[in-house]
N, C-alpha and C positions, 0 to 999 in steps of 0.2 A: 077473232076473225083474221087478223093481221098472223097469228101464228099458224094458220092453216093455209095461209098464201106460200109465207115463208118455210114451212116444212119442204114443200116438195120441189121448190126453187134447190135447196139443201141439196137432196136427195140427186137431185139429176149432177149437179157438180159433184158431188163423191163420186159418181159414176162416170162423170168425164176424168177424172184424177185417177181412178182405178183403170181406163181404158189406157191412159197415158202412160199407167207405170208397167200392162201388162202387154203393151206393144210387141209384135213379133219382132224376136232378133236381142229384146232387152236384157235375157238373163244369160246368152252369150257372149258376153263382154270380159276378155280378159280382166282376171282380178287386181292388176295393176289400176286399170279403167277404172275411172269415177264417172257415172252419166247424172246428168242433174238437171231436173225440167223445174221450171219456177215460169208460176202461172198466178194469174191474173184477173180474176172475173167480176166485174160489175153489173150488179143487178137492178133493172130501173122497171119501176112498176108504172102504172097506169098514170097518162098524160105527163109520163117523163120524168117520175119521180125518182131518183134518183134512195136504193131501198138498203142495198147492202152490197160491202167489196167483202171479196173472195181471194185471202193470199194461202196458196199454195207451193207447197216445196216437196218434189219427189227427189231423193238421192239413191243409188246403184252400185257400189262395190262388189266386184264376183257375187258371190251367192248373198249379199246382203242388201237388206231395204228400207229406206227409214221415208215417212210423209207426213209432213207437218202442214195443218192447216189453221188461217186463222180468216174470223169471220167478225165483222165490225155491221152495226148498222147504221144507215146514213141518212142524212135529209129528215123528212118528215116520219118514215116509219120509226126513228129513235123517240118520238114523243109517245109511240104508242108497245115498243119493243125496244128499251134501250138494252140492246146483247152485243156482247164480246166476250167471243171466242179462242181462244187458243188448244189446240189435241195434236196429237203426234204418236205414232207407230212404229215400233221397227221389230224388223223381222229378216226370216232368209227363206230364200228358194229351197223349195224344197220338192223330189219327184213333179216336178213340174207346175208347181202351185205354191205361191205366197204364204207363208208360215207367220203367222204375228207372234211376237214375244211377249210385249207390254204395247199398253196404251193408255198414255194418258191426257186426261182434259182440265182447263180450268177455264170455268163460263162464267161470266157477270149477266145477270138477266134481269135488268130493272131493279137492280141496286144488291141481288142477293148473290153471292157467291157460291158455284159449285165448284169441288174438285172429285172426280172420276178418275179411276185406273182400274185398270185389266191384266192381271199375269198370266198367260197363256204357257202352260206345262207342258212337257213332249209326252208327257201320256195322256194328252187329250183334255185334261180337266182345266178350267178357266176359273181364277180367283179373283175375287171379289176386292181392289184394295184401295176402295173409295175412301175421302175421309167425310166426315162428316161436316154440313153445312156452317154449324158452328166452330169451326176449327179455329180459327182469326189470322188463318194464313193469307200473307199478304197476297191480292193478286194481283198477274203480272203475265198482259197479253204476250209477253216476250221472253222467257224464262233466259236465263243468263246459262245455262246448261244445255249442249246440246247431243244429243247423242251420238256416238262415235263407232263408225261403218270399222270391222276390218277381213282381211278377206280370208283369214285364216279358217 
């Protein structure tokens, strides 16, 4: 029940974080320019429960793009959904549209660990380059690597 509230709470912040990064005026930014929106969403459910924050990080170098999201859950809904989140994207503009490269996630959901990735090819095909649930890779709402914009 608690995941079916939480899905589409989800879903409308990707879509304010996507509205944020696809702003008119964004991908004409000298490539000297760095633009960099860091956002903030707290999500309280019913009689003020306080359910899940929302930290987001969009970055902009000339035709490059990287947004890293993480998602914690708080108060009460962690006795019934304990998740933590961390994914991240980068990519470039490209004929006037968002080009992803890679994407990757690592999610703790009630004690089990995922890690998720995506490698986006310039011929169109998208690979697969998850690991598997068993890996025993440590995880780390905050990876110590961060991906690095340049505008070349």
């Amino acid at each position: 029940m608690v995941r079916i509230m939480i899905l589409p709470r989800l879903a409308s912040l990707a879509a304010i974080a996507v509205a944020l990064l696809l702003t008119p005026g964004v991908s004409r930014a000298p490539a000297a320019d760095t633009d960099r929106v860091d956002a903030r969403f707290e999500v309280f459910g019913f009689a003020g429960f306080h359910v899940l924050t929302n930290r987001t990080r969009i970055e902009e170098i000339g035709d490059r793009f990287a947004i890293t999201m993480d998602l914690d859950t708080r108060g009460l809904a962690s006795v019934f959904v304990d998740l933590t989140s961390h994914s991240e994207v980068h990519g470039e503009f490209a004929r006037g549209a968002a080009r992803p490269e890679a994407y990757r996630a690592d999610v703790r959901r009630n004690g089990v660990e995922r890690h998720y990735a995506l490698d986006y090819r310039g011929d169109g095909t998208v690979t697969n380059a998850s690991a598997p649930a068993s890996t025993g890779r440590p995880f780390s709402s905050r990876p110590s690597r961060s991906v690095a914009l340049s505008s070349s």
